[in-house]
C-alpha positions in Angstrom: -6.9 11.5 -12.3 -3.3 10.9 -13.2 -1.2 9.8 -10.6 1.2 13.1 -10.4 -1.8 15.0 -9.3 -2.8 12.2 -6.7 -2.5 13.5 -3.1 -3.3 12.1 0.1 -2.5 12.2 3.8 -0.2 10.2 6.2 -0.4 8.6 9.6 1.4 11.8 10.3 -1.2 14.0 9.0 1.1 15.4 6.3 0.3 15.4 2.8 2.3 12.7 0.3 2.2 13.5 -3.5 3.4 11.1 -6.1 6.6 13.6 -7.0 7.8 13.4 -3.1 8.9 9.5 -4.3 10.7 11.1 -7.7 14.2 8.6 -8.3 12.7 5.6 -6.5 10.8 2.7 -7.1 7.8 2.1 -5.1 5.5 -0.6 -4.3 1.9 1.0 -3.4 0.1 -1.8 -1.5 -3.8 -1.5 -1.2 -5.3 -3.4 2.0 -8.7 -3.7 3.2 -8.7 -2.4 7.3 -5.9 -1.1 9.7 -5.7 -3.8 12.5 -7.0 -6.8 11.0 -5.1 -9.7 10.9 -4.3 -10.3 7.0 -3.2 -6.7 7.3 -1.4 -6.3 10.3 0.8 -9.4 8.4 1.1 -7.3 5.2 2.1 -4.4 7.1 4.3 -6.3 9.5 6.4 -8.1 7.0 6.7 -4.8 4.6 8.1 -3.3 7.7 11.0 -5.7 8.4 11.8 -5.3 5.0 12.0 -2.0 4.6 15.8 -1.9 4.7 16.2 -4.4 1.8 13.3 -2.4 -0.6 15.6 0.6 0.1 19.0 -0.9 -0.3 17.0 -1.6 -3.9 16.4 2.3 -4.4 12.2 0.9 -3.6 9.8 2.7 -0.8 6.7 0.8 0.3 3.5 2.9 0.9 0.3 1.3 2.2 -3.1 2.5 1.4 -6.4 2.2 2.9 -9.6 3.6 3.2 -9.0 4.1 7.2 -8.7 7.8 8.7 -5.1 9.4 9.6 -5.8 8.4 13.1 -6.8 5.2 12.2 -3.3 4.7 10.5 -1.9 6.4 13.6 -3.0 3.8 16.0 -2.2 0.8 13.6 1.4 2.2 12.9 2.1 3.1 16.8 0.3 -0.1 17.8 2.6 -2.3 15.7 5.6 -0.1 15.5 5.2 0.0 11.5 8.0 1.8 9.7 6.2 2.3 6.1 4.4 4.8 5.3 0.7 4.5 5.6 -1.6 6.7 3.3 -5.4 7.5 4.3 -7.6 7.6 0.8 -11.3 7.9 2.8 -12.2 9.6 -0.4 -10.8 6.7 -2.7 -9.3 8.5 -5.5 -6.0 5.9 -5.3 -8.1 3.3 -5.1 -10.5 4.4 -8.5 -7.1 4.9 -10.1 -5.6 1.5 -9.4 -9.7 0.2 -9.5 -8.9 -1.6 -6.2 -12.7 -1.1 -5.0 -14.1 -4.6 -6.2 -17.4 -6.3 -4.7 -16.8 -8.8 -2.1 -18.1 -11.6 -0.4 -17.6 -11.8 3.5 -19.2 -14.1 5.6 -22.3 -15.0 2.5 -23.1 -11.4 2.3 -22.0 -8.9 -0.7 -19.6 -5.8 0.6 -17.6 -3.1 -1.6 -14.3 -2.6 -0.4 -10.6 -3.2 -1.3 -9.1 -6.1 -3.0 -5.8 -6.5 -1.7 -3.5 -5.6 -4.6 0.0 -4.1 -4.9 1.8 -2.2 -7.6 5.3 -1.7 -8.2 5.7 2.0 -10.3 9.3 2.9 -11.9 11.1 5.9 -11.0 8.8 8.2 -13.5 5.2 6.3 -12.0 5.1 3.9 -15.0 3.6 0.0 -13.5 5.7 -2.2 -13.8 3.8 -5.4 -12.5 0.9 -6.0 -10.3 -0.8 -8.5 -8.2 -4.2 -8.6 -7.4 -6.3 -10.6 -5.1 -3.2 -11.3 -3.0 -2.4 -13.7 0.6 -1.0 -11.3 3.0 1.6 -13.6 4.4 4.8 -13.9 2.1 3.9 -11.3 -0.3 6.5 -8.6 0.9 9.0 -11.4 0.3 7.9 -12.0 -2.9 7.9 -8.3 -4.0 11.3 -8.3 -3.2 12.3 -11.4 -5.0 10.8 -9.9 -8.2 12.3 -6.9 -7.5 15.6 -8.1 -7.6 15.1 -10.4 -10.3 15.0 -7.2 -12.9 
């Protein structure tokens, strides 16, 4: 699937396509589970800095496997300001290949490697980081973000 077909829904319940973000930058963030704590930092710190990604012409999407109302509750709980993006059927997370095996607690789980993307205005990647600590990384996407 090629990533101007790629649809999914919001915490809103609306549908985002890739061509709703045509003339920006964004930085699509992959994280494991709404309202655990690595990911309630992600989301937390993407959200105070969503002012500075947009002052750089940048929108920050999350993505999870959660439900709508999943992403509803984390966003209201939290008072999150990105957008978050339900893929329960995983089709941004086969194209990015996020879904890696993990090890939690001695026993084997699939689910998602925390990883984050920054696309170009036309959707091409312009650098990635896989595997990555939730607190500081907003920050740092910024910082290389305003180093091009």
């Amino acid at each position: 699937m090629a990533l101007s077909k790629l649809k999914l829904t919001d915490s809103e319940g609306q549908e985002w396509q890739w061509d709703s973000e045509s003339g920006r930058r964004v930085v699509l963030y992959f994280y494991p589970k709404d309202d655990t704590p690595g990911c309630t930092i992600q989301a937390q710190e993407f959200s105070q800095l969503k002012a500075a990604f947009a002052k750089l012409n940048t929108v920050v999407i999350g993505v999870s496997r959660d439900s709508v109302k999943s992403h509803g509750k984390f966003r209201d709980k939290y008072k999150l300001k990105i957008n978050l993006l339900s893929d329960e059927a995983e089709k941004a997370c086969q194209l990015f290949d996020v879904i890696k095996e993990k090890n939690m607690y001695g026993k084997k789980v699939i689910g998602i490697e925390r990883s984050t993307f920054l696309l170009d205005e036309g959707g091409t990647l312009l650098k990635e980081w896989r595997k990555v600590k939730a607190a500081g990384h907003a920050e740092m996407v910024r910082q290389y973000i305003l180093s091009l």
